[in-house]
C-alpha positions as CSV (number, residue, x, y, z in Angstrom):
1,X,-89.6,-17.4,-8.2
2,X,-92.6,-17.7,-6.1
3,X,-93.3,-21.5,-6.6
4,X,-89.4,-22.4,-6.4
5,X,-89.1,-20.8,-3.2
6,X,-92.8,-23.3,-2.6
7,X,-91.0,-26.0,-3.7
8,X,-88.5,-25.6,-1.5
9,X,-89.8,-24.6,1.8
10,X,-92.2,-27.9,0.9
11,X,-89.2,-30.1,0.5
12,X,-87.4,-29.0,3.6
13,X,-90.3,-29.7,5.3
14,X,-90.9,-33.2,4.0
15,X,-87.1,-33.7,5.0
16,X,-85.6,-35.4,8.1
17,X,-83.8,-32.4,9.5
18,X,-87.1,-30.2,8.8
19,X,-89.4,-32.5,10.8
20,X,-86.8,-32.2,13.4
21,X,-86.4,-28.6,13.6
22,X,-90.1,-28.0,13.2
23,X,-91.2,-30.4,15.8
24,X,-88.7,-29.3,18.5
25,X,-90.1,-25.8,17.6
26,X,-93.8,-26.5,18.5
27,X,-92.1,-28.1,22.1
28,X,-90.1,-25.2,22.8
29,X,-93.3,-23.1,21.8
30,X,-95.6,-24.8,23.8
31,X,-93.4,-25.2,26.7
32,X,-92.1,-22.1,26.8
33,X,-96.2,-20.7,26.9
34,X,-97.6,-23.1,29.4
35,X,-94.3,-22.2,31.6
36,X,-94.5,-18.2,31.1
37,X,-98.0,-18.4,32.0
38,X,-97.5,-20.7,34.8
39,X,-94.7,-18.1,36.6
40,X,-97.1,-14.6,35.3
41,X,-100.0,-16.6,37.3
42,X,-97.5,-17.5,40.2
43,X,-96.4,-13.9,40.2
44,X,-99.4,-12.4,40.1
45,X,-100.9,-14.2,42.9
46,X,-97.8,-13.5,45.2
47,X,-98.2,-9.9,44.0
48,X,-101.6,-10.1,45.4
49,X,-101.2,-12.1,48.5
50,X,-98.6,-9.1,49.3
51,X,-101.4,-6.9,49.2
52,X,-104.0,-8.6,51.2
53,X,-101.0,-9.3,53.5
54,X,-100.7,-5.6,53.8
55,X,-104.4,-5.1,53.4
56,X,-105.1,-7.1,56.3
57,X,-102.5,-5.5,58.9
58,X,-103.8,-2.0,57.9
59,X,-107.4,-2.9,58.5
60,X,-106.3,-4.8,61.5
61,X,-104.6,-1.5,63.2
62,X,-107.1,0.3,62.2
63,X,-109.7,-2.1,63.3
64,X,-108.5,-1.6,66.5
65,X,-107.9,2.0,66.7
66,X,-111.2,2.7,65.7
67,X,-112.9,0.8,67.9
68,X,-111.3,2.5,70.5
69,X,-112.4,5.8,69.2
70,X,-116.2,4.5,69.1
71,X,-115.8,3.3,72.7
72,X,-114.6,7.1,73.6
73,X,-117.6,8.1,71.7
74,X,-120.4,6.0,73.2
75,X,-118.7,7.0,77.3
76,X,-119.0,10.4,76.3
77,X,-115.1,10.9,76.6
78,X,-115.0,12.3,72.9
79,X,-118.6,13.9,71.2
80,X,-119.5,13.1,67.8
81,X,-117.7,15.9,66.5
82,X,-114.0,15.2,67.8
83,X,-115.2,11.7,66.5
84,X,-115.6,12.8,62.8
85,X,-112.7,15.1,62.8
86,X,-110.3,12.2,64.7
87,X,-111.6,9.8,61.7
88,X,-111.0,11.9,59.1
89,X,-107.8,12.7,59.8
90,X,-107.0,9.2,60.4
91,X,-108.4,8.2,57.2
92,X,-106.0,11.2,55.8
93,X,-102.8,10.2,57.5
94,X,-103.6,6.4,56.3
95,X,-103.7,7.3,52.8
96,X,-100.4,9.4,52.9
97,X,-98.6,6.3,54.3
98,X,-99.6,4.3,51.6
99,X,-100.9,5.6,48.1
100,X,-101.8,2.5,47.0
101,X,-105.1,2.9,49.6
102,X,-107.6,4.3,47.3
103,X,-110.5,4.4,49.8
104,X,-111.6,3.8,53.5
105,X,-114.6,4.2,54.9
106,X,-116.4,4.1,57.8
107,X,-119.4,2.5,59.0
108,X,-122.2,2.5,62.5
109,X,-123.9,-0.6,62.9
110,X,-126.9,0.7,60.5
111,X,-124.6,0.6,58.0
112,X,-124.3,4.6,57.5
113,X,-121.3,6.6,56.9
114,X,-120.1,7.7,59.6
115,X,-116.0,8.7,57.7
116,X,-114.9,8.2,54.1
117,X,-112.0,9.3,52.3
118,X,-114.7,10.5,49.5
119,X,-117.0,12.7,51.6
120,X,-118.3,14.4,48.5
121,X,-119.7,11.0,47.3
122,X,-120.3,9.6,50.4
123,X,-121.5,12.2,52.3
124,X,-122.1,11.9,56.4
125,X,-125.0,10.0,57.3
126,X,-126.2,8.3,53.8
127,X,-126.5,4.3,53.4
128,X,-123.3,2.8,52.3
129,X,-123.9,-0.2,49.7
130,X,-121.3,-2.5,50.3
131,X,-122.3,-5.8,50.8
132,X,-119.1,-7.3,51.1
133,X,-118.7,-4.5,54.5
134,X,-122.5,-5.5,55.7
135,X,-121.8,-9.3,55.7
136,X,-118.6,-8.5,57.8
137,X,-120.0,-6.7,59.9
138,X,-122.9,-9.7,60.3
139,X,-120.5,-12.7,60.5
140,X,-117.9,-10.4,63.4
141,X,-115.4,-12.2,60.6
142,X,-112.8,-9.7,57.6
143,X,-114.1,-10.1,54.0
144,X,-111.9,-9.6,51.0
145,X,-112.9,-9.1,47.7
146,X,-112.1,-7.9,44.3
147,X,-113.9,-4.8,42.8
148,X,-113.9,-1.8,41.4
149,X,-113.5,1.7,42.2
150,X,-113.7,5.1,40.2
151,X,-113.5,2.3,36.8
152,X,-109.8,1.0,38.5
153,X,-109.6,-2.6,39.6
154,X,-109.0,-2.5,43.9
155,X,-108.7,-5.6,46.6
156,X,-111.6,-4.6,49.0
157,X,-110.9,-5.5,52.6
158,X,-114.3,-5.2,55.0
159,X,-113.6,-6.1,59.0
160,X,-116.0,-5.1,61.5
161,X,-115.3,-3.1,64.7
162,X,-116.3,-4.9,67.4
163,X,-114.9,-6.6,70.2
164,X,-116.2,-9.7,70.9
165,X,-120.2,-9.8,69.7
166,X,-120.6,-6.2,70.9
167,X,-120.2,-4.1,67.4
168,X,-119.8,-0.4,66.2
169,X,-119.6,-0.6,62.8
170,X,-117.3,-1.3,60.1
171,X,-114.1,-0.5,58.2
172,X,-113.4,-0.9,54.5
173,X,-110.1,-0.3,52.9
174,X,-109.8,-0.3,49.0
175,X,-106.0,-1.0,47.9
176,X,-105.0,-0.8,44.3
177,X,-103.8,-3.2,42.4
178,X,-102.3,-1.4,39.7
179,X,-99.0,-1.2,40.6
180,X,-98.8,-4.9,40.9
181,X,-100.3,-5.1,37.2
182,X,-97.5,-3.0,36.0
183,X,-95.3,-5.4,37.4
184,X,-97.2,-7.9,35.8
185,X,-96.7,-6.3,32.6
186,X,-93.2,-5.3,33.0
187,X,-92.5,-9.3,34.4
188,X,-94.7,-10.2,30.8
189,X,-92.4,-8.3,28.8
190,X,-89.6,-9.7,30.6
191,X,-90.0,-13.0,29.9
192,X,-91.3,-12.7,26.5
193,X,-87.7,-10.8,25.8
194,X,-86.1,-13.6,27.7
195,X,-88.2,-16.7,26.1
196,X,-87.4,-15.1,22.1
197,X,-83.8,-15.1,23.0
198,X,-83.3,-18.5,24.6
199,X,-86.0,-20.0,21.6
200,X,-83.8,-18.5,19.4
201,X,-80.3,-20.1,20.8
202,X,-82.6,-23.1,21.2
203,X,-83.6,-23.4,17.8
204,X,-80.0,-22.6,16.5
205,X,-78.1,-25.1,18.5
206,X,-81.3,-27.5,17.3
207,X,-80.6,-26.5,13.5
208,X,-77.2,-27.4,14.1
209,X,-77.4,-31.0,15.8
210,X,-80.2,-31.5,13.1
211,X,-77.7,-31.1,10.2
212,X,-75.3,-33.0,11.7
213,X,-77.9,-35.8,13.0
214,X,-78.9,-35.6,9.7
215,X,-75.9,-35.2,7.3
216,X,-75.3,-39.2,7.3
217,X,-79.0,-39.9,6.3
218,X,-78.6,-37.0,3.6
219,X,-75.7,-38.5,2.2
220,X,-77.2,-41.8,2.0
221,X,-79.8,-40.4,0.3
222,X,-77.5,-38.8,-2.2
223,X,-75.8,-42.1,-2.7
224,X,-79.3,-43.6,-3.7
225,X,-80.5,-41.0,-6.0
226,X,-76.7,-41.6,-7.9
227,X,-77.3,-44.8,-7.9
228,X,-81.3,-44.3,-9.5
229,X,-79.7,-42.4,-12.3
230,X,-77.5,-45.6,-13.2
231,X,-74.0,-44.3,-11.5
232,X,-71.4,-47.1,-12.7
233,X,-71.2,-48.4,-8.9
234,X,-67.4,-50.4,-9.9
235,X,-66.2,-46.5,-10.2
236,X,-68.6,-44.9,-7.2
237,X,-66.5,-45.0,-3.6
238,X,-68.2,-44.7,-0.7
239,X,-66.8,-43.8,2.5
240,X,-68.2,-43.1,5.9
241,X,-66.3,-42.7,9.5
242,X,-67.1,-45.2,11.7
243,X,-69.9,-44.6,13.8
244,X,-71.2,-46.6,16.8
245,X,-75.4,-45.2,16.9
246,X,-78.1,-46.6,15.1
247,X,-77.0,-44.6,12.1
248,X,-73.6,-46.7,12.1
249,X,-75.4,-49.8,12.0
250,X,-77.9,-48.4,9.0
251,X,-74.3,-47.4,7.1
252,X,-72.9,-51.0,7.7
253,X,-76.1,-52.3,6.3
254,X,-75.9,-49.7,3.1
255,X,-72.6,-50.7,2.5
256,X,-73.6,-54.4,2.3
257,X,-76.4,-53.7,0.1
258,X,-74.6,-51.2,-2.2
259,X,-71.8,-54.3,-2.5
260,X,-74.6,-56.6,-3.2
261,X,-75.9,-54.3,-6.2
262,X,-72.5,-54.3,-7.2
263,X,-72.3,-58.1,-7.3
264,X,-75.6,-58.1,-9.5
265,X,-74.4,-55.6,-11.7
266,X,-71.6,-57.2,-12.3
267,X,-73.8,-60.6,-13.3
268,X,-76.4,-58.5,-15.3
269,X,-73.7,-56.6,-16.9
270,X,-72.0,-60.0,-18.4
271,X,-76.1,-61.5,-19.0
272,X,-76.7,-58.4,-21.3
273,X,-73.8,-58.6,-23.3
274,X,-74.3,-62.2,-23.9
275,X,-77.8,-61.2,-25.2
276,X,-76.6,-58.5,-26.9
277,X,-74.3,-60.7,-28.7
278,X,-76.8,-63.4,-29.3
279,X,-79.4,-60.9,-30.6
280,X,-76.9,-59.5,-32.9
281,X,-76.1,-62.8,-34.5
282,X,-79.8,-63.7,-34.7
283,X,-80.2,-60.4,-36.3
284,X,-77.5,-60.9,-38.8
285,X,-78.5,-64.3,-39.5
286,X,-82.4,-62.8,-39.9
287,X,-81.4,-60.2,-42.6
288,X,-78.8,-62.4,-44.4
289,X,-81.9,-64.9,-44.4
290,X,-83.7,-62.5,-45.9
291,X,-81.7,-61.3,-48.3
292,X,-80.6,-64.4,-49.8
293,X,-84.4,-65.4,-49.9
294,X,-85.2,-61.9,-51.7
295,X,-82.3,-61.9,-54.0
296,X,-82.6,-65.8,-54.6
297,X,-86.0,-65.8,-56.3
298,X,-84.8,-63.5,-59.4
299,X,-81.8,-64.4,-59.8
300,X,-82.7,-68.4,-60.0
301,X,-84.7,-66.6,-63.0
302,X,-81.7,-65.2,-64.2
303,X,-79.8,-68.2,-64.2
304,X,-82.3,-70.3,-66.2
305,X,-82.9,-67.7,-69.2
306,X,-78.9,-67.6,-69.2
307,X,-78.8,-71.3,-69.9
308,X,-81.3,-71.0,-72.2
309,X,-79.9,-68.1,-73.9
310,X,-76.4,-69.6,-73.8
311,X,-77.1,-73.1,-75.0
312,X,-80.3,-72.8,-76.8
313,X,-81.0,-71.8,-80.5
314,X,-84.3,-69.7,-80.2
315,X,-86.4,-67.2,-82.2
316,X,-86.2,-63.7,-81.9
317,X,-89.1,-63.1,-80.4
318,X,-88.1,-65.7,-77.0
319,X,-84.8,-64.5,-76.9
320,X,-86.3,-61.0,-76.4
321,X,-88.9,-62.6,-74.3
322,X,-85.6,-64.4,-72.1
323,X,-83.8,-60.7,-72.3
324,X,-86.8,-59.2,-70.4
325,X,-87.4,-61.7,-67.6
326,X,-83.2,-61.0,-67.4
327,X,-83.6,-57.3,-66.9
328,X,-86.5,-57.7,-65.1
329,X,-84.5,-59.8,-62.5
330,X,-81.7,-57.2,-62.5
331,X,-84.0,-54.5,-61.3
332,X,-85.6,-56.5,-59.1
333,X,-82.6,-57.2,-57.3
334,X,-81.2,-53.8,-57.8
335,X,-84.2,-52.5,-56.2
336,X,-83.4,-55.1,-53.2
337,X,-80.1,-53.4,-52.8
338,X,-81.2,-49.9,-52.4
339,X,-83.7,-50.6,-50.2
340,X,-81.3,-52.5,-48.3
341,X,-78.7,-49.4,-48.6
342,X,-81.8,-47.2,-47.3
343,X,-82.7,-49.2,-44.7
344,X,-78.9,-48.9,-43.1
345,X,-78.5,-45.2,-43.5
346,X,-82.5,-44.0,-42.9
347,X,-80.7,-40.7,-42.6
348,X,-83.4,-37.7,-41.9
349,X,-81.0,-34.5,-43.6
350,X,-83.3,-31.5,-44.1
351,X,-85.6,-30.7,-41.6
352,X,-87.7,-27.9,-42.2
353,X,-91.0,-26.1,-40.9
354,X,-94.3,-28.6,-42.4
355,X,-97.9,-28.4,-42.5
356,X,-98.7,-31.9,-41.6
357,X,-102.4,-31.5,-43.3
358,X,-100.6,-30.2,-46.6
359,X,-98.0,-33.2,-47.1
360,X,-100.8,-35.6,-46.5
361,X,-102.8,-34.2,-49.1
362,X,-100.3,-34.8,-51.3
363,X,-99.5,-38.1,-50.7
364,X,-103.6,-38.6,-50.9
365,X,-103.2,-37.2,-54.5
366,X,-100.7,-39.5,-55.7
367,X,-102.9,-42.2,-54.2
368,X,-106.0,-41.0,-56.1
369,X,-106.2,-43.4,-58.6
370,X,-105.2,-46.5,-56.7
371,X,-107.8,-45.1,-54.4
372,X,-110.5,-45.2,-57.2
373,X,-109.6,-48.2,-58.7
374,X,-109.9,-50.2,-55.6
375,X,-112.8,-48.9,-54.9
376,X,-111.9,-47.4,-51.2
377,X,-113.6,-44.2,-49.5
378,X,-111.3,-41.8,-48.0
379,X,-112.4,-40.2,-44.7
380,X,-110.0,-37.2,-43.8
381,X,-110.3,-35.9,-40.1
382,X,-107.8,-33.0,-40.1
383,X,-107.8,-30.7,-37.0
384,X,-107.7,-27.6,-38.7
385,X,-105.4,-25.5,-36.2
386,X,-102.3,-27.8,-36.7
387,X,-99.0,-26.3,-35.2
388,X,-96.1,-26.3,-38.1
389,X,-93.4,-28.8,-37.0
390,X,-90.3,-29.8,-38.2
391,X,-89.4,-32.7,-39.8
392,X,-87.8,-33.8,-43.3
393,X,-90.8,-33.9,-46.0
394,X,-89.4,-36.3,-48.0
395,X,-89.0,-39.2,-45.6
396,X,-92.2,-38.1,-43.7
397,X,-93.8,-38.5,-46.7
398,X,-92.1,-42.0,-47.7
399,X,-93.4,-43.2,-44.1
400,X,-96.8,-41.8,-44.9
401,X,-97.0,-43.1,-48.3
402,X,-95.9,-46.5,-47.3
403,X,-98.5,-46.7,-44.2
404,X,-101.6,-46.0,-47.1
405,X,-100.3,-48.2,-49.6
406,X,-100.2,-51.1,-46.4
407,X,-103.6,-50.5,-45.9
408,X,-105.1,-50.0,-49.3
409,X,-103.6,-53.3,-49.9
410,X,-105.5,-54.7,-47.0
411,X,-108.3,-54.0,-48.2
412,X,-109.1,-55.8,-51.6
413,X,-113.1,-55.7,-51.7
414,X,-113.3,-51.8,-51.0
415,X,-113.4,-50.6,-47.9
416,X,-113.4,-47.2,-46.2
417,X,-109.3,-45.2,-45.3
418,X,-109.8,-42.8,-42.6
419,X,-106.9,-40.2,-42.1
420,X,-106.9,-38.3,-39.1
421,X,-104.2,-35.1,-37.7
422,X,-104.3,-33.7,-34.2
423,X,-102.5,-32.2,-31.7
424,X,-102.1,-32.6,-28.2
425,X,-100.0,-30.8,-25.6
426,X,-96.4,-31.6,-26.7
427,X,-96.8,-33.8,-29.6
428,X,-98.8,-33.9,-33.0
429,X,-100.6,-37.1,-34.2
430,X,-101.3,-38.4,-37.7
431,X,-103.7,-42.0,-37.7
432,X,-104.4,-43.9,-40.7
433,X,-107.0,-46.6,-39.9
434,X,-108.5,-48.7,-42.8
435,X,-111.7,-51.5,-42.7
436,X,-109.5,-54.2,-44.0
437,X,-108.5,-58.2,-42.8
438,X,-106.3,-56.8,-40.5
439,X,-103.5,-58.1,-38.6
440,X,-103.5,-61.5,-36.9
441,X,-102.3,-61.4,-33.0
442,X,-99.2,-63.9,-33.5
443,X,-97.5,-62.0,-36.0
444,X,-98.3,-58.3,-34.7
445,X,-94.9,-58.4,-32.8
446,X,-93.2,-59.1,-35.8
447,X,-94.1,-56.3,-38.3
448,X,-91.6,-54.0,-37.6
449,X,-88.5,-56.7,-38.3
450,X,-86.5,-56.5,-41.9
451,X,-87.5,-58.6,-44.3
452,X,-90.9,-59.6,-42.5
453,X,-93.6,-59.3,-44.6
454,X,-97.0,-61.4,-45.4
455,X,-97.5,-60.0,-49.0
456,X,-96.4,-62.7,-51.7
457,X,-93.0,-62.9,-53.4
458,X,-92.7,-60.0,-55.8
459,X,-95.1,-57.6,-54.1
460,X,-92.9,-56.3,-51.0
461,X,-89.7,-57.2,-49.5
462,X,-90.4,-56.6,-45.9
463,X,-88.2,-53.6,-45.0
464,X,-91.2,-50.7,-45.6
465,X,-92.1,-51.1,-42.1
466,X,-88.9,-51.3,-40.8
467,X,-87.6,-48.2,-42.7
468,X,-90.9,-45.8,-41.5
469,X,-90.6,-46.7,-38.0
470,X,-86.7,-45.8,-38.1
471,X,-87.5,-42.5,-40.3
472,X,-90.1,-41.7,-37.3
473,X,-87.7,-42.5,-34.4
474,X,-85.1,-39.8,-36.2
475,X,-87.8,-37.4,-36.1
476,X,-87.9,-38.5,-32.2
477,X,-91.4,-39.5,-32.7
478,X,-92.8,-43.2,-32.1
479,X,-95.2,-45.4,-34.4
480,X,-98.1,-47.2,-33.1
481,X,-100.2,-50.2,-34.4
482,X,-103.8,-51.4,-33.2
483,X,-105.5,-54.1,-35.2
484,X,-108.5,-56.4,-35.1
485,X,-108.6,-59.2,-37.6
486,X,-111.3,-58.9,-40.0
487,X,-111.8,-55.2,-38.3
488,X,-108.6,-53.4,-39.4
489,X,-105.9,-52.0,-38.4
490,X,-104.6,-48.4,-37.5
491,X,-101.4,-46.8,-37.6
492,X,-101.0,-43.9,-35.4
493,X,-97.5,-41.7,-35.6
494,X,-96.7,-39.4,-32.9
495,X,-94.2,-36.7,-33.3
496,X,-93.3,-34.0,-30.8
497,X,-94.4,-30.6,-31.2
498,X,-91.7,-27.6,-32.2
């Protein structure tokens, strides 16, 4: 279930509407994530240019409140004292205006506190690191930064108090930023919601123009694979609505093609039937050659010892001698007939579960003495595990039988018949290769034909050949023939596996 579901997630993404889809959904993808970054970024920095904004109009006010209060302080108009308790309760009422202020503090010009909004940390009178508050207060000029304070990210905004180059300290106000990360965050979410949804109608609307961009081209491809599995294209219609795109002009162009493949099949429809008929007649002419050859050669026998017989006195012992040759001719033609009769029907009727091994030890058995009397080895190469396949015995055995006897007869000076079985994945394999003449190159194309044969008259009729390989083909197996002259020659049968 797995790999079908592989199969076809791999086709649709090989396919013409796939590609589409997919590569519109990288754009929207990437577009939609360099844009959603681009507005979080332009967000975020308006969200912090409102703080600074602010940032700098508190400190500003400030600036110049306090530095009112110092110049009280140094005429004596307020002691240090009233001075402390004025800036703490400014620094108070500042923070209850606003609770994104987080801190202030206040510096002299030594750069000790003189107020801070954490006066347990910062008590009166110790040295207040901040160099972003000591380099304001050394360039006259505000200084904003980004840091942190109790772990929590804050804009830092230093400005001195001074008017003109005369200084009394400095001011540092400390404004958080998370609120404007929360509406970072809730802005993020936002547009994450927003950017599924419209990806989504995006990619549906896309599916949708994609199958019907795509339905013509499908269709077209249908058409083609019909036509790959030989449709009949005289009874195939094709019809498309006109169309005035690019995919218009590629069905005008189909159309012409498909009526040009019509044309040709038309022309190789009439070529092959032609052939057909001429290869019939040559066949028919081929065996009735044959036959009249085969049949011709015993029965001019016959019709001599008949003249003789009729018009002849002769002794007993001729005429008996003229009877014989008679018979002799009889059978020989009768045997012409059957195999003639066999070779037309070659029906396989029983099939039944065979040991391949088994039936051509048998054969080798009936073959024994031939074997021994021509002097000829016998090599058997049986693979031991062979499957049990079906197949009928008899005419397997015929075809086997037949194959030996062709190449014990090839070999007249001894020689060496090796017989070998295996199996493969779908099919099992018998080869019977012999050390004889073997087969000359101009006539290997011609072995399998009725009535071929190379043997002299009386020793075969041509048709064993002929008969195995259609015994073989029943059993939906194929035959196979390699040969070297004056090397031998192998048969090798293949038949498929139960």
């Amino acid at each position: 279930m797995t790999l079908h579901l592989l199969e076809k997630l791999k086709e649709w993404t090989f396919s013409l509407q796939g590609k589409f889809i997919l590569t519109a959904s990288v754009c929207i993808l990437i577009f939609t994530t360099v844009g959603s970054f681009i507005i979080l970024e332009r967000e975020k920095n308006l969200y912090k240019l409102d703080i600074v904004n602010q940032g700098k109009v508190f400190a500003e006010i400030s600036r110049v409140m306090l530095t009112n209060v110092m110049i009280y302080n140094d005429l004596g108009i307020m002691d240090r004292q009233d001075t402390i308790d004025y800036l703490d309760y400014f620094i108070m009422n500042l923070m209850e205006r606003d609770r994104r202020i987080k801190y202030v503090a206040v510096v002299d010009n030594d750069g000790k506190v003189v107020a801070h909004s954490n006066i347990a940390d910062f008590g009166y009178g110790t040295q207040y690191r901040d160099n972003a508050m000591l380099l304001a207060m050394k360039t006259l000029q505000p200084l904003i930064a980004e840091e942190y304070f109790e772990n929590k990210p804050v804009i830092s905004i230093a400005t001195p108090l001074n008017i003109s180059t005369k200084k009394w300290g400095g001011l540092a106000i400390g404004l958080s930023t998370e609120e404007m990360q929360k509406a970072v965050n809730i802005l993020k979410k936002e547009i994450v919601y927003i950017t599924l949804i419209f990806s989504t109608i995006s990619l549906l609307i896309i599916s949708i123009g994609a199958k019907v961009l795509a339905k013509p081209v499908i269709k077209l491809s249908s058409i083609m694979d019909n036509i790959k599995t030989k449709v009949d294209l005289e009874q195939y219609n094709i019809e498309f609505k006109d169309r005035r795109d690019e995919i218009g002009k590629l069905k005008k162009s189909f159309l012409w093609m498909i009526q040009r493949l019509r044309d040709a099949d038309r022309e190789h429809k009439k070529t092959l039937e032609l052939l057909g008929q001429s290869e019939k007649m040559a066949a028919i002419g081929k065996l009735a050659s044959g036959v009249a050859h085969e049949i011709n050669n015993p029965l001019g026998g016959i019709t001599v010892c008949f003249k003789n017989l009729m018009k002849t006195d002769m002794d007993e012992a001729t005429k008996q001698e003229h009877i014989e040759v008679v018979n002799d001719g009889l059978l020989r033609i009768k045997n012409i007939v059957e195999q003639l009769l066999n070779f037309s029907k070659m029906a396989v009727t029983e099939k039944s579960p065979a040991d391949l091994n088994s039936l051509i030890t048998r054969q080798l058995l009936l073959l024994n003495y031939y074997l021994s009397e021509k002097k000829i080895k016998v090599v058997r190469e049986f693979f031991e595990q062979m499957s049990v396949i079906a197949l009928d015995e008899n005419k397997m055995g015929q075809v086997i039988m037949n194959i030996m006897i062709n190449a014990i007869q090839a070999m007249d000076n001894g020689g060496v018949m090796t017989v070998r079985t295996r199996q493969n994945k779908d099919s099992c394999e018998i080869e019977v290769e012999d050390t004889g003449k073997g087969i000359p190159v101009d006539i290997m194309g011609n072995i399998f034909d009725p009535f071929f044969t190379t043997k002299t008259v009386g020793e075969g009729t041509g048709l064993g050949l002929s008969v195995s390989r259609g015994i073989v083909e029943q059993h939906g197996g194929i035959i196979e023939v390699e040969s070297a002259v004056n090397v031998g020659t192998k048969f090798r049968i293949k038949l498929p596996d139960m």
